[in-house]
C-alpha positions as CSV (number, residue, x, y, z in Angstrom):
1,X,23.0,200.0,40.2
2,X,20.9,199.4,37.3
3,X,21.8,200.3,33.7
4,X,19.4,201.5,31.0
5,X,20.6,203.1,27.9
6,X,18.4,206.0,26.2
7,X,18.7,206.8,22.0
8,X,17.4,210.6,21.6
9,X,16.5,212.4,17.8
10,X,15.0,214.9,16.3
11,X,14.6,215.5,12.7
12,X,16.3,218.8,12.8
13,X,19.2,216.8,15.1
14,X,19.4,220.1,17.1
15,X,17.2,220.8,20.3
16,X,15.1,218.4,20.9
17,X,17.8,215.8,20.4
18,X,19.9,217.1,23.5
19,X,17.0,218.5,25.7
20,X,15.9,214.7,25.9
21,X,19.2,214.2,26.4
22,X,19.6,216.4,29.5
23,X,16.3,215.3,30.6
24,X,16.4,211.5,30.9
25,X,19.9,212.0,32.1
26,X,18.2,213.9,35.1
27,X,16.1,212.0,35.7
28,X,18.2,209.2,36.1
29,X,19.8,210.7,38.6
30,X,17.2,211.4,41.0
31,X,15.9,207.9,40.4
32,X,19.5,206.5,41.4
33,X,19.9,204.7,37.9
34,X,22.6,204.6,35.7
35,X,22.4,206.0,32.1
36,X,24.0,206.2,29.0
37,X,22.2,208.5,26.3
38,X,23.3,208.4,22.6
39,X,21.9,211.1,20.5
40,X,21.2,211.3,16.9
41,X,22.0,215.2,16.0
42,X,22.9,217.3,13.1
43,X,26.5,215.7,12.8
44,X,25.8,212.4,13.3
45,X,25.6,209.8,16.0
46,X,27.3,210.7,19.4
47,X,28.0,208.5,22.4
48,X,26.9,205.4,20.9
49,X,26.0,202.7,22.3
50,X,28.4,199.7,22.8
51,X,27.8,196.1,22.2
52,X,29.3,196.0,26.2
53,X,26.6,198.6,27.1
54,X,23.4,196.9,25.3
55,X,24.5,193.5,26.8
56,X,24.7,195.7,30.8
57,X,21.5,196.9,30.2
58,X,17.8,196.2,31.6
59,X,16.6,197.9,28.6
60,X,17.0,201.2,26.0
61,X,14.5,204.2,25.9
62,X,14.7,205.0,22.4
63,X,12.7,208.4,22.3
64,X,13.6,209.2,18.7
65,X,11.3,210.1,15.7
66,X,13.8,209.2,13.0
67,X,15.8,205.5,12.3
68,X,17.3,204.5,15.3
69,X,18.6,201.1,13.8
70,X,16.9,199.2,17.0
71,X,18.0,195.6,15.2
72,X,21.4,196.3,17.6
73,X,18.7,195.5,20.5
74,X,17.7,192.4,19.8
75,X,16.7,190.3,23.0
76,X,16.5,193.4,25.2
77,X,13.5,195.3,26.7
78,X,12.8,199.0,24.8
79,X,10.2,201.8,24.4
80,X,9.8,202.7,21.5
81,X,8.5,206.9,21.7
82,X,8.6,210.2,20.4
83,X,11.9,212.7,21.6
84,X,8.8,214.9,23.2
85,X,8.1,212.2,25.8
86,X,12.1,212.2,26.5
87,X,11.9,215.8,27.3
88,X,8.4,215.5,29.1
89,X,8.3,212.1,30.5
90,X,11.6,211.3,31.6
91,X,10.8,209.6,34.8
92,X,7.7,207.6,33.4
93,X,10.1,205.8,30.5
94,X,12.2,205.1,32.8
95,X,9.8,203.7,35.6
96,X,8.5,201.7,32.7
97,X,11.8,199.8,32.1
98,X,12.3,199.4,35.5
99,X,9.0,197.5,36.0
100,X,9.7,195.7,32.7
101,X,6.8,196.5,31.1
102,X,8.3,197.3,27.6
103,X,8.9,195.3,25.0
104,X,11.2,192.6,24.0
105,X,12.6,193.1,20.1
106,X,13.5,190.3,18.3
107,X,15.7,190.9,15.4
108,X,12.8,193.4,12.9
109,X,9.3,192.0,15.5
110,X,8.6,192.4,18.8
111,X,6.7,190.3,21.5
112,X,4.7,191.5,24.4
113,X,7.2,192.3,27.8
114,X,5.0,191.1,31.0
115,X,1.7,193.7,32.0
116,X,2.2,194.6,28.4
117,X,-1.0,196.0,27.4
118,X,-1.6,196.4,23.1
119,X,-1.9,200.0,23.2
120,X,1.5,200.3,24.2
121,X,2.8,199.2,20.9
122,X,3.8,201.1,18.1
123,X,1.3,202.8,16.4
124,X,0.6,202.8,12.6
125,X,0.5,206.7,13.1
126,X,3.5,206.8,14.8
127,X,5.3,204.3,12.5
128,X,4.5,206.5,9.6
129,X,5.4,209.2,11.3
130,X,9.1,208.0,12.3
131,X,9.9,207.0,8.5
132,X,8.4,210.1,7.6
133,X,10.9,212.3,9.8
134,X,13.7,210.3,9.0
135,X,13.7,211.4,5.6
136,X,13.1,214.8,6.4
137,X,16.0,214.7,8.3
138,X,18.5,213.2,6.3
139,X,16.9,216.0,3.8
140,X,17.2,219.1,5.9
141,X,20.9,219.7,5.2
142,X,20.8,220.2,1.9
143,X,17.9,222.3,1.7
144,X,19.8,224.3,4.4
145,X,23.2,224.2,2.4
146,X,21.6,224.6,-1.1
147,X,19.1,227.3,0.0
148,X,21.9,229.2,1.5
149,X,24.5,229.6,-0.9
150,X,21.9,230.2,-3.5
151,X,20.5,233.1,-1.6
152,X,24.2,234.1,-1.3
153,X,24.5,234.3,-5.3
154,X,21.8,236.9,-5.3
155,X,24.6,239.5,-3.6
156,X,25.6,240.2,-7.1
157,X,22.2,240.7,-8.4
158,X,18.7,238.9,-8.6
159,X,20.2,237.5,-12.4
160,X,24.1,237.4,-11.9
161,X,24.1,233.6,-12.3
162,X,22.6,234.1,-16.0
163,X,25.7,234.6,-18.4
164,X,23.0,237.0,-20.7
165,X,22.4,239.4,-17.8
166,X,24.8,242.4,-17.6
167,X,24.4,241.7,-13.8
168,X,26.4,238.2,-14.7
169,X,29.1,237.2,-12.2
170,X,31.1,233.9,-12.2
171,X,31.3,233.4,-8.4
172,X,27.5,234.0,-8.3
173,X,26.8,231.5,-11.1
174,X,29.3,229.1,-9.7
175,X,27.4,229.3,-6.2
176,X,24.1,229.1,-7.3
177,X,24.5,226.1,-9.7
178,X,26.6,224.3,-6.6
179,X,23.3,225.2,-4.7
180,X,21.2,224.0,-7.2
181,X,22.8,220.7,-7.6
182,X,21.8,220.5,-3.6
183,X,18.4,221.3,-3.7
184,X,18.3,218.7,-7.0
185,X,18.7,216.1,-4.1
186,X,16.6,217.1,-1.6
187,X,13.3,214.7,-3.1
188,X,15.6,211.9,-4.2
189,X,17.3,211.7,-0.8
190,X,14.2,211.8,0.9
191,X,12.7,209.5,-0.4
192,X,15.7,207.5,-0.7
193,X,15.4,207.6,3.7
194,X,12.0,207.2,4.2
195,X,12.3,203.7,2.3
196,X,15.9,203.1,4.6
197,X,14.0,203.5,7.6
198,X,11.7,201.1,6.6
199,X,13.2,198.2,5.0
200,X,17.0,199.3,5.8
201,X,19.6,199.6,3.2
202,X,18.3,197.6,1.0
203,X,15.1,199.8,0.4
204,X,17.5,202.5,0.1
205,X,18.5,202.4,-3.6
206,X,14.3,201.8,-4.6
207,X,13.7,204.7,-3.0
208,X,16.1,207.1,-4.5
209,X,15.4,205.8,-7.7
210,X,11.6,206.8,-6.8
211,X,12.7,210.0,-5.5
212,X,14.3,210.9,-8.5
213,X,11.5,210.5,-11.3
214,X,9.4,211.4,-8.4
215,X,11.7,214.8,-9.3
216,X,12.0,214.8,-12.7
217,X,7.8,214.5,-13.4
218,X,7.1,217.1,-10.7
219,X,5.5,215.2,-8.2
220,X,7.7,216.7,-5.7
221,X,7.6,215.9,-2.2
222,X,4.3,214.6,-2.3
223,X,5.6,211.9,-5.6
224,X,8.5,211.4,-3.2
225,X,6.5,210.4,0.1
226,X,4.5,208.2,-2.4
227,X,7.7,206.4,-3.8
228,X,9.6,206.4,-0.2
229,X,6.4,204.3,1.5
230,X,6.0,202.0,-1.9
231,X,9.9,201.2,-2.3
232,X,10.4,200.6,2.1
233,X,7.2,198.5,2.0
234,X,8.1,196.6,-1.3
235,X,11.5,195.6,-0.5
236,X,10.5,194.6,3.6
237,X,7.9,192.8,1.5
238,X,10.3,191.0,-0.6
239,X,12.9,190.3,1.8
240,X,10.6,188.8,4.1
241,X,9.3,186.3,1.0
242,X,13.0,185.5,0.5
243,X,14.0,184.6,3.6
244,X,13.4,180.9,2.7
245,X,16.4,180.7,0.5
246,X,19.7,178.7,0.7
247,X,22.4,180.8,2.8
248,X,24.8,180.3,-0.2
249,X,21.6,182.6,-2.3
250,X,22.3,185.7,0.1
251,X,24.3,187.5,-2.5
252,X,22.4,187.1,-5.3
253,X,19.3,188.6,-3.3
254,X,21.0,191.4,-1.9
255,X,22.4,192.4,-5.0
256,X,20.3,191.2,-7.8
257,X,16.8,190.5,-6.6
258,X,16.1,193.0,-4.4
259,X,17.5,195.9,-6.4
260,X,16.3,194.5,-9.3
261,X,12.8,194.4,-8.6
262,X,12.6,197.0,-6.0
263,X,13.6,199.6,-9.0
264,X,11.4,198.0,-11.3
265,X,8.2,198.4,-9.3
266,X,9.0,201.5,-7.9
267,X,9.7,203.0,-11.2
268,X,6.5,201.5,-13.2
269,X,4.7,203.1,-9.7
270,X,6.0,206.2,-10.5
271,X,5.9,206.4,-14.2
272,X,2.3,205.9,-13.6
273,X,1.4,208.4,-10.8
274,X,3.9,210.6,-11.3
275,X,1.9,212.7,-14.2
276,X,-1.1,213.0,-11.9
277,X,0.5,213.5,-8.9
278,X,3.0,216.4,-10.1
279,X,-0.2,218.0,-11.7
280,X,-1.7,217.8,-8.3
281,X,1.2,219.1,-6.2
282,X,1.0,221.9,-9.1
283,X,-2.0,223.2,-8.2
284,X,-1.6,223.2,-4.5
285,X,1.3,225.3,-4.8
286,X,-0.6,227.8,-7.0
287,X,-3.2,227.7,-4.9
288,X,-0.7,228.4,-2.0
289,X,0.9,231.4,-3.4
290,X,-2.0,233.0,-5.0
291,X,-3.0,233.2,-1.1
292,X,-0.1,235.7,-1.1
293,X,-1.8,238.3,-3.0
294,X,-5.5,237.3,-2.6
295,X,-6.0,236.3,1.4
296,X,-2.1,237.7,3.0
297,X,-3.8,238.2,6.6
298,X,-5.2,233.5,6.1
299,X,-2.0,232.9,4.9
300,X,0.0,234.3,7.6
301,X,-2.4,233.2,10.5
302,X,-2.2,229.8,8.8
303,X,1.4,229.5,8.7
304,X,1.9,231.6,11.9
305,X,-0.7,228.8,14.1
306,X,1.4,225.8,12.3
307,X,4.7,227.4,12.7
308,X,4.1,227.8,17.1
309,X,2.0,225.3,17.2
310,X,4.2,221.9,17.4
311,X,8.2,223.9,17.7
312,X,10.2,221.6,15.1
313,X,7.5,218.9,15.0
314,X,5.5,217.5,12.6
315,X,2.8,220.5,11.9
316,X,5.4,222.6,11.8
317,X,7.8,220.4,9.5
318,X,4.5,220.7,6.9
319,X,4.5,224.6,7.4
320,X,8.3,224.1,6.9
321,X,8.9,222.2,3.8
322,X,5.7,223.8,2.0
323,X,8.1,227.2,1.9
324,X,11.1,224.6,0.8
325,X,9.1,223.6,-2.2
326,X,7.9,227.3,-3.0
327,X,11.6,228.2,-2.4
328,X,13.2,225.7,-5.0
329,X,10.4,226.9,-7.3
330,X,11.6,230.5,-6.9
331,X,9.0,232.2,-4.5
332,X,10.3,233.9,-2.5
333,X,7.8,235.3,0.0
334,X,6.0,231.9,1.4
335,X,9.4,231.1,3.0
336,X,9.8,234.7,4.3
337,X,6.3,233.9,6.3
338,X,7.7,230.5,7.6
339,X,10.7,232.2,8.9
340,X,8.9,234.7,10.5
341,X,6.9,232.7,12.2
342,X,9.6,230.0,13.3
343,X,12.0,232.8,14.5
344,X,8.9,234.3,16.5
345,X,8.0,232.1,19.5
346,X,12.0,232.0,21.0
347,X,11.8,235.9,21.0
348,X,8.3,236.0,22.6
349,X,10.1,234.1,25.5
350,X,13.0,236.3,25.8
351,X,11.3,239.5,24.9
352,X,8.5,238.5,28.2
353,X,11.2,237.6,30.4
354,X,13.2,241.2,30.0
355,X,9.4,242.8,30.2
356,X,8.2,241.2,32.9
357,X,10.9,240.3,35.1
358,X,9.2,239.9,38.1
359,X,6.9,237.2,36.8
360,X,10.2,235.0,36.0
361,X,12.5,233.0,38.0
362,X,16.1,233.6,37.8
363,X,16.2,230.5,35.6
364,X,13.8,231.4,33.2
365,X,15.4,234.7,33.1
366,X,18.8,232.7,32.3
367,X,17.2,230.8,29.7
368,X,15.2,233.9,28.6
369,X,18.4,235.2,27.3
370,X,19.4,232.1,25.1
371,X,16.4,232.0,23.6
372,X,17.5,235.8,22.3
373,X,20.3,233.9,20.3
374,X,17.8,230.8,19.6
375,X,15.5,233.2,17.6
376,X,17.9,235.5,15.9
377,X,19.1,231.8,14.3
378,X,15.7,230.5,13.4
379,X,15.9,227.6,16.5
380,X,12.1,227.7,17.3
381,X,12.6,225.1,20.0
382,X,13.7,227.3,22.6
383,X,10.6,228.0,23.7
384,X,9.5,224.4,24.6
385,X,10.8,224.2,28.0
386,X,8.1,227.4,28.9
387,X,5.2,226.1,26.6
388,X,5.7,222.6,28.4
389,X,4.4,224.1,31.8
390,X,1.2,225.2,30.3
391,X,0.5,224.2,26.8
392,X,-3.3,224.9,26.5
393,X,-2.7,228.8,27.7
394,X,1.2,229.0,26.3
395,X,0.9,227.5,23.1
396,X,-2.1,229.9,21.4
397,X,-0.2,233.1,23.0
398,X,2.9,232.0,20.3
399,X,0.5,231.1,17.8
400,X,-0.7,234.7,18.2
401,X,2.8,236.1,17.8
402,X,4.2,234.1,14.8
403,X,0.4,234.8,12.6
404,X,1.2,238.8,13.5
405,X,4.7,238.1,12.5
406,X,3.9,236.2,9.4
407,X,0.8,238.1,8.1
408,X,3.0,241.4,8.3
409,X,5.7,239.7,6.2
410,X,3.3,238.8,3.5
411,X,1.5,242.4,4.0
412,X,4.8,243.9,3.2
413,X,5.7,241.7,0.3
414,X,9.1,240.9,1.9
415,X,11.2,238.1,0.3
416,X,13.9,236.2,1.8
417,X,15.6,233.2,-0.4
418,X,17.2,231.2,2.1
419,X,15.5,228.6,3.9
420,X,17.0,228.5,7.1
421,X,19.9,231.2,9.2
422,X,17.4,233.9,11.1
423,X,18.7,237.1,11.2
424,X,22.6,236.0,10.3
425,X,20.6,235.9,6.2
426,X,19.1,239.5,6.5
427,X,21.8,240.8,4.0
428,X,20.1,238.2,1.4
429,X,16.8,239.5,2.6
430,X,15.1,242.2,0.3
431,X,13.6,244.3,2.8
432,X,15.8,243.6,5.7
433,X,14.4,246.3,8.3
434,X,10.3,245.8,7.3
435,X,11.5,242.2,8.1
436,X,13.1,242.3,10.9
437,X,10.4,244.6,12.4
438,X,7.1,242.6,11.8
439,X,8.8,239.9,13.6
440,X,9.7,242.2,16.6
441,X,6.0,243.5,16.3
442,X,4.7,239.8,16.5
443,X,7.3,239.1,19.2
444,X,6.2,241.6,20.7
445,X,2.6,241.2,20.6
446,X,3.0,237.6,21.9
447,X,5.0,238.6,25.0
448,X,2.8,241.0,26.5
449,X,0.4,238.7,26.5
450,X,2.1,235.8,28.0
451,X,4.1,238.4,30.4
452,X,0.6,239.3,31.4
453,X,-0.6,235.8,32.0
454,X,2.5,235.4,34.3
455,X,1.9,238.0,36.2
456,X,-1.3,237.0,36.8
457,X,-0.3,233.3,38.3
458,X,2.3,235.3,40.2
459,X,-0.9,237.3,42.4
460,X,-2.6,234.0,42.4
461,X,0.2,232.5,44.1
């Protein structure tokens, strides 16, 4: 029996990582092929691959939209994809190895497999993309973390971590300056893995360096996606002009030169841009809360369309990290809106399905009820396996539902400080039941609707 190996991520490391998982997995097995899937999740790297394994192989699937470190496969066929195609196109990656018609890596280049055609390599878009993700999800925890136990310290009062207010606490101040020291990281480390992903560990140290003044001028995310791309560019750049020296050199380029420089240029590259860049970054954020009081209904569609729109990916990583930036900032309400939104499309799924239960196969009545526990913990993914089966009808119906959601949040003025959690943060949440209820009116909005477009397949069929 043939062996192919699959690597499956996610920048979350959550759902997506382990539906493509389960999916290439089955698919393998009604193609009579033997697989072994390691997945890059929210604790680290499980079932990885073995040098005994990558030597078996035909070739590796490696549907993954972070660093997958696909040196280790040097000399063997891959794909190089997105996690979505694992969970949609199982049986077509794997076709695709069997006929040989990936590509062969050698060491950090590739050349052409037979019946190759150009398209098929990676894209610049998708390149980007990948190194993009990666450091968002190497990021993701702390925000998480940090946002969290901040939000916690607010239990004692909106100004018990200030030792002048007569709200002041110690645990409250002690939790919110251990959450601020998180969220200090969450640029540095970002950029830090966007330039990892690129050039490996030695772009890593460039890149937090970037990330950091990237921090401390206020260029923020957007200084830090600046620095990442520079410092993972610069030092694959210099290691590639290097390459010509004496064996006996190696440690004084991995540990002089290429620090050296790297730092150097990355930080004169910041020093300059990072004045224009935070004043820029600035302004958008105004601009994007004044939208709170001025236009609440184009905010909330805004956010609500980005938030259902991609579940986890990329549009709705923007939508995401916007609120994380507002958050760290001390606004408050964007990130109520986001969470809304995100929590929305799971619950439009699970509402339907109890609704409309005729229009539902005992399956999708089965997974109906997970997504219940999906959306009470912010998971938006658990709606993918239904949007999947008609994404041009599917897809706007949850748009509708997380825009109602969010444009009743920012209506209402509701604030909730943590970035992440669902309903298990509504004690941190100022108005917990206005909250709680424009999502379940968006919810429910969006699952009459779809309900109704199921029932309606069900008297065409």
């Amino acid at each position: 029996m043939k062996k192919i190996l699959a690597v499956t991520g996610c920048p979350t490391g959550i759902a997506h990582t382990f539906m493509a998982e389960e999916a290439l997995k089955k698919a393998a097995k009604e193609m009579g092929v033997e697989i072994k899937v390691e997945t890059n999740g929210a604790i680290g790297v499980e079932n990885e691959l073995t040098k005994k394994d990558i030597e078996e192989a035909i070739g590796i699937i490696i549907a993954c939209d972070k660093d997958a470190r696909t040196d280790r496969f040097a000399g063997k066929q891959i794909i190089e994809t997105s996690v979505q195609d694992g969970i949609h196109k199982p049986k077509e990656l794997i076709q695709t190895i069997l006929e040989e018609k990936g590509i062969i890596k050698k060491g950090n280049t590739t050349i052409k497999s037979k019946d190759i055609n150009e398209s098929e390599k990676e894209s610049l878009g998708r390149s980007i993309y990948k190194h993009l993700m990666n450091g968002v999800s190497h990021m993701l925890p702390l925000v998480v973390a940090g946002g969290v136990l901040i939000a916690v310290s607010f239990l004692w009062g909106i100004n018990s971590a200030d030792a002048n207010s007569d709200q002041y606490n110690q645990i409250a101040a002690m939790l919110k300056n251990i959450g601020g020291t998180a969220f200090s990281m969450i640029v540095p480390v970002f950029t830090a893995y966007i330039a990892s992903s690129i050039s490996g560990r030695p772009g890593l140290i460039a890149g937090f360096v970037g990330g950091l003044m990237a921090d401390a001028t206020g260029a923020g995310f957007l200084g830090g996606i600046i620095a990442g791309f520079f410092a993972g560019y610069l030092i694959l750049g210099l290691i590639n002009l290097f390459k010509g020296l004496p064996r006996q050199f190696e440690g004084l380029k991995s540990i002089f030169l290429l620090p050296i420089i790297g730092i150097l240029l990355t930080g004169i590259l910041m020093t300059l841009l990072g004045g224009p860049v935070g004043a820029l970054n600035t302004n958008i954020m105004d601009w994007l809360s004044s939208l709170e009081n001025e236009n609440a209904i184009l905010l909330g569609i805004v956010i609500g369309c980005m938030s259902a729109f991609d579940f986890g990916g990329p549009v709705n990583k923007a939508a995401y990290l916007t609120g994380t930036m507002l958050l760290a900032q001390g606004n408050y309400y964007f990130m109520a809106g986001v969470s809304a939104a995100c929590i929305t499309p799971p619950l439009v799924i699970a509402l339907s399905t109890t609704i409309f239960r005729k229009a539902f196969d005992e399956e999708e009545k089965a997974a109906g009820i997970v997504n219940y526990i999906l959306g009470f913990t912010h998971i938006t993914e658990g709606a993918i396996p239904f949007a999947a089966k008609d994404p041009l009808r599917v897809i706007p119906i949850l748009m509708v539902g997380s825009s109602v959601s969010a444009v009743l949040t920012y209506m209402m003025k509701i604030q909730v400080p943590a970035p992440h959690g669902g309903f298990l943060v509504l004690p941190l949440v100022d108005k917990p039941f206005q909250w709680v209820l424009a999502i379940f009116i968006g919810s429910l909005v969006g699952a009459v609707l779809y309900g109704i477009y199921r029932m309606r397949n069900l008297k065409k069929a």
